[in-house]
C-alpha positions in Angstrom: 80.1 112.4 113.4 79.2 114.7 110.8 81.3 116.1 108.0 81.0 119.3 109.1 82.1 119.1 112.6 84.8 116.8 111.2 86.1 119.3 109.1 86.0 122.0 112.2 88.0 119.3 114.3 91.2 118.5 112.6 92.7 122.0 112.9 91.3 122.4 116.4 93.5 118.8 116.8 96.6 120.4 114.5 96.6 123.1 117.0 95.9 121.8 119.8 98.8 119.0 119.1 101.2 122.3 118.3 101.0 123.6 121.6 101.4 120.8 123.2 105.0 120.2 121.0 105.4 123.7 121.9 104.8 122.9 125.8 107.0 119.9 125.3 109.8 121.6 123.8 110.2 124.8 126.6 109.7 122.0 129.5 112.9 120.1 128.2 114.8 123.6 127.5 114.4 124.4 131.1 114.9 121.6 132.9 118.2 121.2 130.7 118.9 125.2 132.1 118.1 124.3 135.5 120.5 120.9 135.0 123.4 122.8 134.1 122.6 125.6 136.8 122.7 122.6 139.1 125.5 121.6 138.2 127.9 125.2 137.8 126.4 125.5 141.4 127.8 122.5 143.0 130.9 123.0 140.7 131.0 126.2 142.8 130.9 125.2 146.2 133.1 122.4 145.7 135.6 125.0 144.0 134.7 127.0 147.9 135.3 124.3 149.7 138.7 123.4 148.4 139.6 127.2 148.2 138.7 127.5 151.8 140.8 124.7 152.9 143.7 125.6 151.1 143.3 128.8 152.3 143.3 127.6 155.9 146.2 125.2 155.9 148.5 127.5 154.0 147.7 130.3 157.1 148.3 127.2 159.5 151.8 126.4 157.1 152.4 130.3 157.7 151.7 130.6 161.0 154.4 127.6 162.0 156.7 129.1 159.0 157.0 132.5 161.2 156.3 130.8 164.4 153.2 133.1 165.4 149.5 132.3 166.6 148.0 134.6 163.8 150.8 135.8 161.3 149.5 133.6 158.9 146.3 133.9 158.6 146.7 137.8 158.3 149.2 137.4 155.3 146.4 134.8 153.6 144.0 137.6 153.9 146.3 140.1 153.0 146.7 138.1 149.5 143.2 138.0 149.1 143.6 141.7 149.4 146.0 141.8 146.9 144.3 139.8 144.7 140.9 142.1 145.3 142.7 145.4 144.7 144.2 143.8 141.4 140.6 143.4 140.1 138.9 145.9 141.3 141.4 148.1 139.3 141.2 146.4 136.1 137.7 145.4 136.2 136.7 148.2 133.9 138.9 146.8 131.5 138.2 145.4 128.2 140.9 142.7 128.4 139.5 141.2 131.9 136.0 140.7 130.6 136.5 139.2 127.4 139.1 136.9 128.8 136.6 135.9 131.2 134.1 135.2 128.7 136.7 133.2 126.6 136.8 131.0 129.8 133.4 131.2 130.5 132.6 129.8 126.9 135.3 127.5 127.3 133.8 126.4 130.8 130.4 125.9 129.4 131.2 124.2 126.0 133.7 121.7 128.1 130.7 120.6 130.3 128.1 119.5 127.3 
């Protein structure tokens, strides 16, 4: 090999070994993203889950409490009623959305 094509070579190779750190680099920063998305997503339907059941046997607890076929599942929703009409009123705010993203820091930063 000649000097000359030598010379032309090694910063062809410096580059060509930079992109591929580069490559290397935003591969591992998404599959870590798409880890932790993952993750917050099964998080989530667990959280569902264990909402939705909680949800159904304290309507069931209600229901035998006031001795009624469907009482209690029409106060549980009325709760989550409650509970929608309390948000949707302060959702606009300040105090809701940066307590949220206090717990939303505090959520992330817990997990890693």
């Amino acid at each position: 090999m000649s000097l000359l094509s030598r010379v032309i070579r090694k910063p062809a190779d410096f580059v060509e070994h930079q992109v591929h750190k580069v490559k290397e680099g935003i591969r591992e920063e998404v599959s870590e993203k798409v880890h932790k998305l993952i993750l917050v997503i099964s998080l989530a339907v667990l959280m569902l889950f264990a909402v939705l059941f909680l949800s159904i046997g304290l309507a069931i607890y209600f229901n035998l409490l006031f001795d009624s076929a469907v009482s209690g599942f029409f106060i549980v929703a009325g709760i989550y009623v409650l509970l929608f009409a309390i948000l949707f009123v302060i959702r606009r705010k300040d105090y809701l959305s940066r307590k949220l993203r206090q717990y939303a820091d505090l959520f992330t930063k817990s997990m890693y």
